[in-house]
C-alpha positions in Angstrom: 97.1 131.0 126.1 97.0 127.6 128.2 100.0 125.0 127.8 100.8 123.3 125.0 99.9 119.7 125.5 99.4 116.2 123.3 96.5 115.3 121.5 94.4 112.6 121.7 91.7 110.7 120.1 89.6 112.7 121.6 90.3 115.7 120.2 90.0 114.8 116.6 86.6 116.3 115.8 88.1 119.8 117.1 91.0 119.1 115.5 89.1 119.0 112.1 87.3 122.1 112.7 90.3 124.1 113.1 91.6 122.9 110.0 88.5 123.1 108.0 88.2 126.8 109.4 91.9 127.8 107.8 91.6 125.5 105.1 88.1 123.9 103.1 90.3 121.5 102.0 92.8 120.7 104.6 94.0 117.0 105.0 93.9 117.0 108.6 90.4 117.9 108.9 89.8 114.7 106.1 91.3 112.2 108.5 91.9 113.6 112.1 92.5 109.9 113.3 94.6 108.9 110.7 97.0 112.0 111.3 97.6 111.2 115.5 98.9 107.3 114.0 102.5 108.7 113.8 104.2 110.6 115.7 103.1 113.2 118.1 100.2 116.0 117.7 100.6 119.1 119.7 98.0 121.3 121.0 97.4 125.0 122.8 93.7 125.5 123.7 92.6 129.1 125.3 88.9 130.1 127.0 87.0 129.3 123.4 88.5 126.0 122.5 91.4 124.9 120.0 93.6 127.9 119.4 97.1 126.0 117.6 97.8 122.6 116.8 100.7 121.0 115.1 102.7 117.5 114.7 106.2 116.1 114.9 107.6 112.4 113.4 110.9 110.9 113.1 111.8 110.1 110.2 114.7 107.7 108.9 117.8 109.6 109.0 116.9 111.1 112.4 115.1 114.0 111.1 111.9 115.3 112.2 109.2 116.5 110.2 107.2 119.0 111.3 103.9 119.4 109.7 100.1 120.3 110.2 100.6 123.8 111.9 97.4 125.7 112.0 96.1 128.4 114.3 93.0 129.9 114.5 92.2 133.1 112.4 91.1 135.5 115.8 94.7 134.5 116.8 97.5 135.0 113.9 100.1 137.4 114.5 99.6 136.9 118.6 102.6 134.4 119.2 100.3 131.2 119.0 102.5 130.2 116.0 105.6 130.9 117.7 105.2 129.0 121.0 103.8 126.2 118.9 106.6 126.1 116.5 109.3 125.9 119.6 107.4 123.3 121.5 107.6 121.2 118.6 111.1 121.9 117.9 111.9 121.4 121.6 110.2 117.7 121.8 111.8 117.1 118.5 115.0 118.0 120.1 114.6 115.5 123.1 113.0 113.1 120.6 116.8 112.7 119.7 115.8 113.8 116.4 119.1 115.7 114.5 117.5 118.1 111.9 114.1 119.5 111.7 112.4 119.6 108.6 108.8 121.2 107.4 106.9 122.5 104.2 105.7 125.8 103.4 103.6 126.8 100.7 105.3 129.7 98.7 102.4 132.2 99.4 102.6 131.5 103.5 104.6 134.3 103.8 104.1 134.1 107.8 105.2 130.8 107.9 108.1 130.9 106.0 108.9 134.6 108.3 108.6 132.5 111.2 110.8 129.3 110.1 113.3 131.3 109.4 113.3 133.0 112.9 113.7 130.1 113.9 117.1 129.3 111.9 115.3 127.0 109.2 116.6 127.9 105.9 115.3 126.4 102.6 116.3 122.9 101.3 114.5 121.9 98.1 111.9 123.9 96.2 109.2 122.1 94.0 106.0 123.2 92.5 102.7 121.0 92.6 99.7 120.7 89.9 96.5 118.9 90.5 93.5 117.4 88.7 90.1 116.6 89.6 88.5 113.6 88.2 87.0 114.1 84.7 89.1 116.8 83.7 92.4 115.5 81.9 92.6 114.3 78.5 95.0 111.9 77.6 96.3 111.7 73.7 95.2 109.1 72.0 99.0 108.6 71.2 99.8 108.6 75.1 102.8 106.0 75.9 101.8 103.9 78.9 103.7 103.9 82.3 105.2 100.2 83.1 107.0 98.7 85.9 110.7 100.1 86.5 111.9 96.8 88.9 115.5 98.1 88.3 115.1 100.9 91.0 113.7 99.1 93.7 117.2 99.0 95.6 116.8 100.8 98.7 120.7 101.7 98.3 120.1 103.4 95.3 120.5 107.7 94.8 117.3 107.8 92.9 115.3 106.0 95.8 117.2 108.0 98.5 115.7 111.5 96.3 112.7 110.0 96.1 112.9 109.5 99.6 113.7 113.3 100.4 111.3 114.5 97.9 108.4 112.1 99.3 108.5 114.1 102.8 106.8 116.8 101.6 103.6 113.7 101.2 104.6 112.9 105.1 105.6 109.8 103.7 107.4 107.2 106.6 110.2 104.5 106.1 107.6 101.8 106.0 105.8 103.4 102.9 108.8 104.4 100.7 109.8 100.5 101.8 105.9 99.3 100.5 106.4 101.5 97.6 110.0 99.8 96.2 108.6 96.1 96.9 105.3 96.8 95.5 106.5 98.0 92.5 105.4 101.9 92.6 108.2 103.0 90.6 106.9 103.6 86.7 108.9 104.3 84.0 107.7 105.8 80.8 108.9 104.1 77.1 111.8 106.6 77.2 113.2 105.6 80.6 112.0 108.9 82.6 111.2 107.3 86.8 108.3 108.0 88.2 106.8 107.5 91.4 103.4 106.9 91.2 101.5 106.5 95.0 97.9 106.1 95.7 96.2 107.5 99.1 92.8 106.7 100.2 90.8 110.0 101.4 87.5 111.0 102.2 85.7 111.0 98.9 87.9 108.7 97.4 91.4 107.7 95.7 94.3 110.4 95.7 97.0 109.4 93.3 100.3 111.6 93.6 103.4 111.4 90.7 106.5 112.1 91.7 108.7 112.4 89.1 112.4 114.2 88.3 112.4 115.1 84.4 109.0 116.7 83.6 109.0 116.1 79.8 105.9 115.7 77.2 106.0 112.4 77.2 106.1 112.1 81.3 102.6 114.0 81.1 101.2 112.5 78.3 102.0 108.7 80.2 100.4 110.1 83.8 97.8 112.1 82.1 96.7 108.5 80.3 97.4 106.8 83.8 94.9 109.1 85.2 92.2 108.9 82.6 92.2 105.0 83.1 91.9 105.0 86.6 89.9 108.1 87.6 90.8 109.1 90.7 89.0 111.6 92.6 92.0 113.8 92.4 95.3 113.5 91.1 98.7 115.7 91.9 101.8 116.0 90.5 105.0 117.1 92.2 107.7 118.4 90.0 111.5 119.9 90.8 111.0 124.0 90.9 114.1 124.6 89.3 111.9 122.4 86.0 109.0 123.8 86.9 108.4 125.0 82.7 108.0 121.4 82.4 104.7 122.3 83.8 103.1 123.4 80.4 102.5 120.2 79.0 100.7 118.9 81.9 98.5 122.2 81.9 97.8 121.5 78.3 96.3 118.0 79.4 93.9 119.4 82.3 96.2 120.0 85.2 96.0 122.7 87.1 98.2 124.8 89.5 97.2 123.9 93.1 94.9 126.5 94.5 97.2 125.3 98.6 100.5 126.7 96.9 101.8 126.0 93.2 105.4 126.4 95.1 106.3 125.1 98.1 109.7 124.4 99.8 110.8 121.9 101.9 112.7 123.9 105.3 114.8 122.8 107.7 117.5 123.5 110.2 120.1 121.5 112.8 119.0 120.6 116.4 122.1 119.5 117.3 
């Protein structure tokens, strides 16, 4: 096991085959580049190449988010996850960052073994469904998702969850911001928030729904808003402790995701 050092551009295309190897579908590997834009990528190489990588970002309360770890199958259960995981918390730590933060997928039962050697303890729990494109069917009843321009107060406690939720999409300040002035926040007929982003990947448009109160009506708006628009893949993300809210979405086409239908947002003090 060499050093842990920083990634550069250079590294991207090794970068992606580590996390196409753990992962067919793994986000890195879709935009290598796109991941080193924000805050800093750390690697540990041994004699055959990329062993470990992860990434650390301030966010705007002084946290930092810790995402992206990966290590090479030939090497799990060999500390590689372990030294990675402290190197980031240490540069997070002299980043000046207060808490750290990170998501873990319910069946990464490793990763959530080693957070919590590490003192992180779980914070919010949500569960995730996805759709490809083609594949929900919208009622021909469906109520359509407008504009909700009264939340688009930064000082408001629905932007500042949406704000804590929207971490686990590695969201920054600058796109929550984008979001609120853009007018990303939907509401359904009923009054029921949603936030409704669009993310440009590989083989086209991702659209992810946040949203707080996962009722029939919710589903039966998104699932119409994805019909019309046909992405290549839509998500939603929806509180765990709702998570029977689910059904109606399933009934429309969604799936659970085949990454983690629960995951949990985990973090602990560095200060």
């Amino acid at each position: 096991m060499r050093e842990p050092r920083l990634a550069t551009e250079a590294d991207t295309a090794a970068m992606a085959a580590l996390g196409r190897s753990i992962w067919p579908e793994d986000y890195i590997a879709a935009d290598p580049s796109r991941y080193l834009a924000d805050g800093e990528v750390v690697l540990i190489e041994d004699e055959q190449g990329l062993a470990a990588m992860g990434k650390w970002e301030m966010l705007p309360d002084a946290s930092g988010w810790i995402s992206g770890l990966r290590v090479r199958g030939d090497l799990q259960g060999k500390g590689y996850g372990r030294k990675l995981l402290d190197t980031l918390l240490e540069r997070a730590q002299k980043g000046h960052a207060l808490t750290a933060r990170m998501l873990v997928g319910d069946p990464n039962t490793r990763s959530l073994s080693l957070a919590a050697s590490r003192g992180f303890k779980p914070a919010a729990h949500w569960g995730m469904l996805v759709a490809e494109r083609g594949t929900v069917a919208a009622p021909a009843d469906a109520p359509a998702l407008v504009p909700a321009g009264a939340v688009y107060s930064l000082e408001g406690e629905i932007v500042l969850r949406a704000e804590f939720y929207m971490r686990a999409l590695e969201a920054t300040a600058k796109v929550l911001i984008a979001f609120a002035q853009a007018g990303r926040w939907r509401q359904t007929p009923e009054g029921t928030l949603v936030l409704h982003q669009v993310r440009d990947g590989p083989e086209g448009a991702v659209e992810y729904f946040q949203l707080f109160e996962p009722t029939p009506t919710v589903a039966a708006a998104i699932a119409a808003s994805v019909a019309a628009s046909q992405p290549h893949r839509a998500a939603v993300l929806l509180p765990w402790e709702k998570r029977e809210g689910a059904e109606a979405f399933l009934a429309l086409g969604f799936k659970h995701s085949s990454w983690a239908w629960g995951a949990q947002v985990l973090e602990r003090p560095l200060r």
